[in-house]
C-alpha positions in Angstrom: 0.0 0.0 0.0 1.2 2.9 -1.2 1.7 6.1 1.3 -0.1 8.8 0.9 2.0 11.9 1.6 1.0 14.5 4.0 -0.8 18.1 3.1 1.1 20.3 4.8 0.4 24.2 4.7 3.8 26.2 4.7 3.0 30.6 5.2 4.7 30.4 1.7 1.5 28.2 0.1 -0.6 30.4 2.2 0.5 33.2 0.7 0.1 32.3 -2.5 -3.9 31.8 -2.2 -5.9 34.9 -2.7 -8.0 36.6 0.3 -11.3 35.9 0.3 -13.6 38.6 -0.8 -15.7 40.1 2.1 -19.7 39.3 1.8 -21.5 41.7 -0.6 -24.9 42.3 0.9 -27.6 42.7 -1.6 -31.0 45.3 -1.1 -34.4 43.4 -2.9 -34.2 46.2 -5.7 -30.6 45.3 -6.5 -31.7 41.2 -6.3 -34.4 42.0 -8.9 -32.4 44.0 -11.3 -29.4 41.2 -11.4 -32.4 38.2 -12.0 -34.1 41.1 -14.6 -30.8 41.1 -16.5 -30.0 37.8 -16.4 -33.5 36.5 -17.3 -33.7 39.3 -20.3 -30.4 38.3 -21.6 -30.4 35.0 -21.2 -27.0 34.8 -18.7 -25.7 31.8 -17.3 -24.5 31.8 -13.9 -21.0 32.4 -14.9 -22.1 35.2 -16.5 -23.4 36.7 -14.2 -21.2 36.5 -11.4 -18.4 37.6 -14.5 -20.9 40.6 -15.2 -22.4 41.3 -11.0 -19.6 39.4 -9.3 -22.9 38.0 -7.6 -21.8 33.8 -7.1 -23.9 31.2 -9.3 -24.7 29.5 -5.9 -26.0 33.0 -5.0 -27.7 33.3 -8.1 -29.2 30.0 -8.4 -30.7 30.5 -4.7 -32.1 33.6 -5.7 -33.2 32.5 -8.6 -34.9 29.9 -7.0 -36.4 32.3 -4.2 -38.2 34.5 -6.8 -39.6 31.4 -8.3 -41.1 30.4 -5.2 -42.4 33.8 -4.6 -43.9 34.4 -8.4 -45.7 30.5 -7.3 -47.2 32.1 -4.1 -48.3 35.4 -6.0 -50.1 33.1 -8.6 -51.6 31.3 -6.3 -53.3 33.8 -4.2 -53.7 35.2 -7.5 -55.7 32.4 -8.5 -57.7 31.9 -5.4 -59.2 35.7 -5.8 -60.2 34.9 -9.1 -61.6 31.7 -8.3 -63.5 33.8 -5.9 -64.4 36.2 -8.6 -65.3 33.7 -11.4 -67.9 31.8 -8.6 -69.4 35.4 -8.0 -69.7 36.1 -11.8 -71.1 32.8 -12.5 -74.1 33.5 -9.4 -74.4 36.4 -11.0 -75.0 35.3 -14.4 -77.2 32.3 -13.3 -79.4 34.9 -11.9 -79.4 37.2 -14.9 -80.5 34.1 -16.8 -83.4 33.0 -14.7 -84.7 36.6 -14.9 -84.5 36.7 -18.6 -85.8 33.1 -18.8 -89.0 34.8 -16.5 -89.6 37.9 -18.6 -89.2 35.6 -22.3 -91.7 33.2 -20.9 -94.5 36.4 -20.2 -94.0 37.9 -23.7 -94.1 35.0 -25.3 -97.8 34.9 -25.1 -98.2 38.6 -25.7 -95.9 37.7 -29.4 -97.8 34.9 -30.1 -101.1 37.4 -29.8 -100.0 39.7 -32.1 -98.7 37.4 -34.8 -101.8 35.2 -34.7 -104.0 38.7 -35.2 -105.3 39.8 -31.6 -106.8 36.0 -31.0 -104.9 34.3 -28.1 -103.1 31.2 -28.0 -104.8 28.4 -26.2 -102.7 26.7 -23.5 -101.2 23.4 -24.5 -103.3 20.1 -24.4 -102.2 17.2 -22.9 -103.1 14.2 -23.9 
């Protein structure tokens, strides 16, 4: 078995590595402009940490945070016009059985009028 040889970190390999960047803190406007960009122009997420310097793990979990929140909008969105629709069906139903009400009077007085002043008799049943 072969040995495996040690890492060791000397200040001279240390030194070599670059500092790490300090944590960029984004506001919700600048979050939305970034995924705006990126969305309109169709960026990768190498892109656009090359073009924002914003991470693609960053990105991606933004990304994915705004998806989530578009979902939630559209579905409260939904349930108000579900709510909506159900009114504006009642609403129709009724307008319906009121025209249904005032058709079924005239229709009488019509048939009056076209038959020369004589009214219709009701219907037989046999």
């Amino acid at each position: 078995m072969a040995k495996q040889a040690k890492r060791t970190t000397t200040k001279k390999s240390a030194a070599r590595r670059p500092a790490r960047k300090s944590r960029t803190r984004y506001s919700d406007q600048e979050r939305e402009r970034i995924l705006a960009a990126a969305r309109s122009q169709g960026l990768t997420a190498v892109q656009v940490q090359k073009q924002f310097g914003v991470t693609p793990v960053t990105y991606y979990s933004w990304r994915k945070r705004a998806q989530t929140r578009g979902h939630d909008r559209a579905v409260a969105a939904g349930a108000v016009a579900g709510r909506t629709l159900a009114k504006a069906a009642n609403a129709a139903d009724m307008i319906r059985d009121e025209l249904r009400q005032m058709i079924r009077r005239m229709i009488p007085e019509v048939i009056a009028t076209e038959l020369g002043g004589k009214k219709p008799r009701g219907r037989r049943r046999g």
